[in-house]
N, C-alpha and C positions, 0 to 999 in steps of 0.2 A: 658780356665782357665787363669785367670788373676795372673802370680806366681812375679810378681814382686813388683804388688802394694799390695800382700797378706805378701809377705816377707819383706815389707818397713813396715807394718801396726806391724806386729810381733816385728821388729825392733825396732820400738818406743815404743812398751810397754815394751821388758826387755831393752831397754835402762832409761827409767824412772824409773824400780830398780835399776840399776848401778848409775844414779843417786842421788839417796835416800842413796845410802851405807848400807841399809840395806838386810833384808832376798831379795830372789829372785829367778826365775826360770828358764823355759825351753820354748820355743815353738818350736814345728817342723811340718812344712806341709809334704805330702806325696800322694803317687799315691800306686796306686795295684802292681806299679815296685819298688816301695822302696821311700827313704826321700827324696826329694826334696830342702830343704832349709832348716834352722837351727836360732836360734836367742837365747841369752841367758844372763842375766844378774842377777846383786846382787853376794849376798855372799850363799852359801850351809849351812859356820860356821861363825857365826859371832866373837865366840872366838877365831878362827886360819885365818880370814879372807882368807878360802877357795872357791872360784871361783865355782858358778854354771855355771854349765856348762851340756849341751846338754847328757852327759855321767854321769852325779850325776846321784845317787841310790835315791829315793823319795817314800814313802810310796803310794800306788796308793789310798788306803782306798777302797771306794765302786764300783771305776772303775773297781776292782776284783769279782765282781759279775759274769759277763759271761764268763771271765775263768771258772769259777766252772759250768757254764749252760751248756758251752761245753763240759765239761770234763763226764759229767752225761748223754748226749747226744751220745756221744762218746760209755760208757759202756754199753748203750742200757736198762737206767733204764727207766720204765715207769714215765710219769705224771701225768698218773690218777689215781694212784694207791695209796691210802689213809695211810698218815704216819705213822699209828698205824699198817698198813701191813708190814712197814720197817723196822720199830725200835720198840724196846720194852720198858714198862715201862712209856709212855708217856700217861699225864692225856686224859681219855675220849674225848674230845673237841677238845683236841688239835691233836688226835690220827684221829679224821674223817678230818682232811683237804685233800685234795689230794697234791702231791708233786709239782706239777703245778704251783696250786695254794698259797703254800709257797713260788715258787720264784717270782711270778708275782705282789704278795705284794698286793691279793686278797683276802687271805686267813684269815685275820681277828688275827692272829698271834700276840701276845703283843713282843713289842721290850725289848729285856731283858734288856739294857742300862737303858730302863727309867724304866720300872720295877721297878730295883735296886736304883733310884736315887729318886722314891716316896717314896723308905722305906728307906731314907737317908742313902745309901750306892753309893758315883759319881764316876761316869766314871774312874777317876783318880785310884780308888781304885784297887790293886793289886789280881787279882782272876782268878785261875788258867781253862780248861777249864772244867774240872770235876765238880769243885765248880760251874760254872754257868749253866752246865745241871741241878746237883743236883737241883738247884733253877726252873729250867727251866716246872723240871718235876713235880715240886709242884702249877704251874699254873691254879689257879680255875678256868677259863674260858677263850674265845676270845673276841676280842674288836665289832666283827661283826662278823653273817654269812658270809662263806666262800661264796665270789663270789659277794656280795652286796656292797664294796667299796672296790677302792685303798688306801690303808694307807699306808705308806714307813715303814718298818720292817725288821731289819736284822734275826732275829730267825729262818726263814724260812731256810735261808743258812747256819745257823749253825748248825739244824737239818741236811741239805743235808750232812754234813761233816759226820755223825752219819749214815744216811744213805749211805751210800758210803761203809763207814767201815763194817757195819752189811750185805749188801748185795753182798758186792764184795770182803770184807778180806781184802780191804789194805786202806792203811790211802790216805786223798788228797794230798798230797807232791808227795807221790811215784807214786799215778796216772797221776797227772797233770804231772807230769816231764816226764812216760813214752806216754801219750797219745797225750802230747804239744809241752812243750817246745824241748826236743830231739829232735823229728822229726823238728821242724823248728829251731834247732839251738838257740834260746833264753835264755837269761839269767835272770829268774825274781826268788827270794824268796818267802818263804813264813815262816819267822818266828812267834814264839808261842806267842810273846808278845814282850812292850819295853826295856824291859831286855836281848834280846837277840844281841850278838854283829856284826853288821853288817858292811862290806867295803864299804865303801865312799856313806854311807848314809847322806842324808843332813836334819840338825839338824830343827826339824820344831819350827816356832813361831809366838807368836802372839801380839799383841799392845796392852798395855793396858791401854793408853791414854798419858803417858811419857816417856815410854821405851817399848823397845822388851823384850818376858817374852818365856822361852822355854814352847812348849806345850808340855802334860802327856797325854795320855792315857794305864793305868793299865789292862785291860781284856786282858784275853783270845783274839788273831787276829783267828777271824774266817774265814771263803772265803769268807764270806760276806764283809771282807775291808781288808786282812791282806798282801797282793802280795805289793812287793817290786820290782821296776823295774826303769831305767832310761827313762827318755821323747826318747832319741834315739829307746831305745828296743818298747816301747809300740807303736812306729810309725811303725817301723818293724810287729808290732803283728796287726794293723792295716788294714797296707799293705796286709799281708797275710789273715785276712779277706776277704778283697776287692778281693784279687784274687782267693781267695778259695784253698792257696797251701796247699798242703800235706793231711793231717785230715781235714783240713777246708773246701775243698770243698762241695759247697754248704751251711757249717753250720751261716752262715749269716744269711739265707734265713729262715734258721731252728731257730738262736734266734729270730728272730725279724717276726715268724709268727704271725698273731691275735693272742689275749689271751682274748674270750668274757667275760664279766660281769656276772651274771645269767639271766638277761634279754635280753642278746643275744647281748647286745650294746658291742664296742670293748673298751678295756681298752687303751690309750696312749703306757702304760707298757709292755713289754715283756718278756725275760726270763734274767733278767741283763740288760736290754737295752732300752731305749726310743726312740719311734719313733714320728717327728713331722715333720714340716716345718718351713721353710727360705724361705720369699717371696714365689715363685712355685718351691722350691726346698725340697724334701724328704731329709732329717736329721734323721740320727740313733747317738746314745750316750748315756755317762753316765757321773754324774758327781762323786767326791771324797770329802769327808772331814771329817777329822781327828782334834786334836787338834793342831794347828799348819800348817796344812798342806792343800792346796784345788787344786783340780784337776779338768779336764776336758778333756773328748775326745769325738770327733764330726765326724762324715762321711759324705757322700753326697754317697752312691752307685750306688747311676743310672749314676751318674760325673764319680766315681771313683778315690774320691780323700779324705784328711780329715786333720785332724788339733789336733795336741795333746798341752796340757796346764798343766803343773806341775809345782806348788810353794810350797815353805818351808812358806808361808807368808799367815794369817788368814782374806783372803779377798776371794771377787766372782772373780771364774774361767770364771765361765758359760759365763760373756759379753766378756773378750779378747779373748776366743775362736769365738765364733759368728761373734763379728770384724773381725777376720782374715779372715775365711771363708767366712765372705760376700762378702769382698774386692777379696779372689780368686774366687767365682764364678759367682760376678757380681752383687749381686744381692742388694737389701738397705734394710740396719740395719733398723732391727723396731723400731717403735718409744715408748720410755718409756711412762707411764701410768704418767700421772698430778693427785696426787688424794688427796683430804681433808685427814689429820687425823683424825682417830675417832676409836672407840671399837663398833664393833656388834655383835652380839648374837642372835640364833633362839629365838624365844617366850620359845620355853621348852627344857630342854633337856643341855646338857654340850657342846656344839658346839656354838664357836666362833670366830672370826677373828679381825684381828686390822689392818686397810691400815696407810704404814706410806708413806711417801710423792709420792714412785714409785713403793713401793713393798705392801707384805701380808706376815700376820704372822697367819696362821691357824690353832688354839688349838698348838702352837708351830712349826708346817711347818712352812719354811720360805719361799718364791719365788719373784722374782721379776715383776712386772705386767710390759705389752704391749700394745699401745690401738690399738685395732684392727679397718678396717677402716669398718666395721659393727657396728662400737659404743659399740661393747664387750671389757670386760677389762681380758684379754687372759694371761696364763705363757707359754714360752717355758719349759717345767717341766726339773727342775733339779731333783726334789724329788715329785714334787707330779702337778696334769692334771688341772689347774683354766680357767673356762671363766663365766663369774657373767658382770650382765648388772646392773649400775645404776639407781636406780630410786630414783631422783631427790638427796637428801642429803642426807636422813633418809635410805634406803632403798640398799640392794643389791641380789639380784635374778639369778639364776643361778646354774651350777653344778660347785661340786669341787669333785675329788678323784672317777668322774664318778654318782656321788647323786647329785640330786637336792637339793638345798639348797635357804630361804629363811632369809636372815639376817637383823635385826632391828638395827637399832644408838641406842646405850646406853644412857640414859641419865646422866649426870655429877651429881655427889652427891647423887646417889643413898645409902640408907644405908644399914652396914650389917643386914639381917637378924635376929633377936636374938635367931630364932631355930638353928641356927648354933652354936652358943654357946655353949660351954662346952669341953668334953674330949671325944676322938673317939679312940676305937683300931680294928686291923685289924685282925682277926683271924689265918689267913692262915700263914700268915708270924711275926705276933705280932707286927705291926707298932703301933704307936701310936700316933695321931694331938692333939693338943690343942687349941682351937680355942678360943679367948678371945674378951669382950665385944665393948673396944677399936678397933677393929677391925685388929686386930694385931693376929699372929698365930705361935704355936711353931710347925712345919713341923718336921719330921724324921731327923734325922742329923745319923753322925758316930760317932759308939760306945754309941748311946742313948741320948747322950751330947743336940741334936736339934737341927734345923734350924731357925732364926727366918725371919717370913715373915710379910710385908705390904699385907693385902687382896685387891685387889679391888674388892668390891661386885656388883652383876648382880643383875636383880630384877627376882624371883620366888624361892626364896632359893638356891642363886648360888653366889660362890665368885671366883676368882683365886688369888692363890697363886703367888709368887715367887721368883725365887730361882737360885741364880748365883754360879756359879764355874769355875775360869778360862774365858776362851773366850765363854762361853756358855751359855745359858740362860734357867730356865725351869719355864714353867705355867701352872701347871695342875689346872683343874678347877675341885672345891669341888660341889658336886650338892647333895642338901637334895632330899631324895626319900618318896614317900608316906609312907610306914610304916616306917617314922622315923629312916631310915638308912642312912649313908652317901657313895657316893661313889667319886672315884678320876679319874679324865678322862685328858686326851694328846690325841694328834695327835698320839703318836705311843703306846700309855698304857690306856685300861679303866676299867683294870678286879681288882681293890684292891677296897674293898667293907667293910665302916669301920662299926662299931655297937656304940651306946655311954655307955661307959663305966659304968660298974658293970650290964648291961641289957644283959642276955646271949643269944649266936646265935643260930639260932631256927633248925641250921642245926646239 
């Protein structure tokens, strides 16, 4: 292990937030013995000009997934035991998933965040964790068969909370804290939301092209993102991984076993954790992000070594993590993807992608692309498993989220469709689109008030919307259905299925 020029590499990135004088973070390398080396820079508060430092509190966000994979591992719940065995009240559909396959983000599960932000209710919005079951359990359907793709979904892990509760009697605070952190001495949170008041938590934010703006997020923290911890602790929790002390022994080996497809092929995903490679080096991780806030943590366990990345500041973790571990393990940074922009879309169907100079934006996943030296254009998945072969300019070919996929270049000035046209509502939840001729769109807003959107239209009766809030972005794409219904599809939502209005639903 190369710890010197891994700790110079860390060095220069939080020295370019101290720099900046803006927000900023954390990195710490570490072995299976403990930290290793430390590097930290920027501010935690930019109103008190508080010093991040290696011991700030930082929201982990979705790095808190395999806390809770442990923690359900630990209790000796099943995985193949079908959520509607766990928990009660939950719609049909959403009741045969197996438990598994809600954390493995197989499961076809709509993510309740975009859920709520098709029916113009965002992130932002203050909703306690009742209020978003209630919603939860009103679910007319999944986005897929359980087992036929990975789509990234928190719902999975906020059901586990639910399951936990109903099958064990106590809530995940009290388990996690007896089953984890105690035994290994840790000190991580898990508050209900941003409203709750925390010590030397570092105030997250994001640019929004002239200043720093604090980022919001309103939900219920589920253990799908909600663990509070410092870059120090999560190296420690790392460590302890890696070594397997206390409860964890062995349980590495247990998140990060295969998790098959239904066709037997293995998913990237695993239980909270992603498995890939560095050059010829095995890589487990996850990444975090919050509004405001973006995280990363990386392993090497066959090394026995890893790399944690925490900012208050609304950029990619995923490459100064990668950098630093390349540099300690030797190995060379891959080379970013060169790619034309352009918007593609299958021939049918609500599935599209947009490459901008070095990444992909798919139905709203975002990732950064790789070119691999097989001439594939590869992600190390932050959130979601890409490798898609060009062909020639028009064309991209390949799997993403474990499906084949065939995608077409759009052409430019495509028009709206005019069967799209007119008023659409949602039955289930009462949303309501207005889709106008101009090709302009009033989307759900809050409180009814609406959204307005620029469509960009697809050719077969398809447009996407979209829709900004804060540092975030959403494009769900509208796709007309043979009998004349409309429905609305994301990367993590495609179950709201609209009627056009005063034509009653036939259900």
């Amino acid at each position: 292990m190369v710890w010197n020029r891994a700790s110079a590499e860390a060095a220069a990135i939080a020295g370019r937030w101290s720099e900046e004088r803006g927000p900023g973070g954390a990195i710490v390398l570490f072995d299976a013995a403990g930290i290793k080396a430390t590097s930290a820079g920027g501010y935690a508060s930019l109103e008190l000009s508080v010093p991040f430092t290696p011991d700030s509190e930082n929201r982990l966000a979705s790095i808190s997934k395999h806390f809770m994979a442990a923690t359900l591992l630990l209790e000796g719940l099943s995985m193949q035991a079908p959520l509607g065995s766990l928990v009660d009240g939950l719609p049909e559909a959403v009741g045969t998933v197996p438990l598994g396959r809600a954390l493995d983000m197989t499961g076809g599960l709509p993510d309740m965040m975009e859920v709520l932000w098709q029916q113009g209710i965002p992130y932002t919005a203050s909703l306690a964790r009742e209020e978003v079951m209630a919603l939860l359990k009103r679910l007319p359907g999944l986005c897929a068969p359980p087992g036929q793709e990975m789509a990234y979904s928190n719902t999975g892990w906020r059901l586990a909370e639910a399951v936990l509760e109903a099958q064990r009697g106590t809530p995940y605070r009290a388990a996690l804290e007896r089953r984890l952190l105690a035994p290994l001495g840790l000190r991580i949170g898990f508050p209900a939301d941003e409203t709750e008041p925390l010590r030397d938590l570092a105030t997250g934010y994001w640019w929004d092209g002239l200043s720093w703006r604090r980022g919001r997020y309103g939900m219920h923290f589920s253990p799908s993102g909600g663990l509070v911890a410092s870059a120090a602790t999560l190296a420690k929790w790392g460590a302890a991984l890696l070594s397997g002390a206390g409860p964890l022994a062995g349980m590495l080996d247990r998140l990060t076993a295969p998790r098959p497809f239904a066709d037997g092929s293995d998913s990237v995903y695993r239980l909270g954790l992603v498995e890939t490679r560095l050059g010829q080096v095995r890589i487990i991780g996850h990444g975090g992000s919050l509004p405001g806030y973006r995280n990363h943590l990386l392993m090497a366990p066959d090394q026995g070594v890893g790399v944690v990345v925490l900012t208050n500041r609304e950029e990619d973790a995923l490459w100064p993590a990668l950098t630093v571990l390349a540099a300690l393990l030797g190995e060379p940074l891959p080379v970013p993807a060169a790619l034309t922009p352009g918007l593609y879309a299958e021939a049918e169907g609500p599935f599209w992608a947009e490459l901008g100079p070095d990444s992909i934006s798919v139905m709203g996943g975002f990732e950064r692309l790789l070119q691999g030296r097989d001439g594939m254009l590869r992600s190390i998945p932050a959130y979601l498993d890409i490798a898609l072969q060009a062909q020639g300019d028009t064309r991209l070919e390949g799997r993403i989220g474990g499906v084949a996929r065939r995608l077409e270049k759009m052409p430019a000035g495509t028009p709206l469709d005019p069967r799209l046209v007119g008023v659409w509502e949602e039955p289930d939840y009462g949303s309501r689109i207005e889709i106008r001729a101009d090709g302009t769109a009033r989307m759900p807003g809050p409180g009814g008030l609406g959204a307005e959107s620029r469509l960009t239209p697809l050719p077969g009766g398809r447009a996407l919307a979209d829709l900004k809030h804060g540092p975030w972005r959403h494009r769900p794409c509208l796709w007309l259905q043979a009998d004349g219904s409309l429905r609305l599809a994301s990367h993590r939502s495609r179950v709201l299925h609209f009627r056009p209005q005063n034509v009653r639903d036939p259900r």
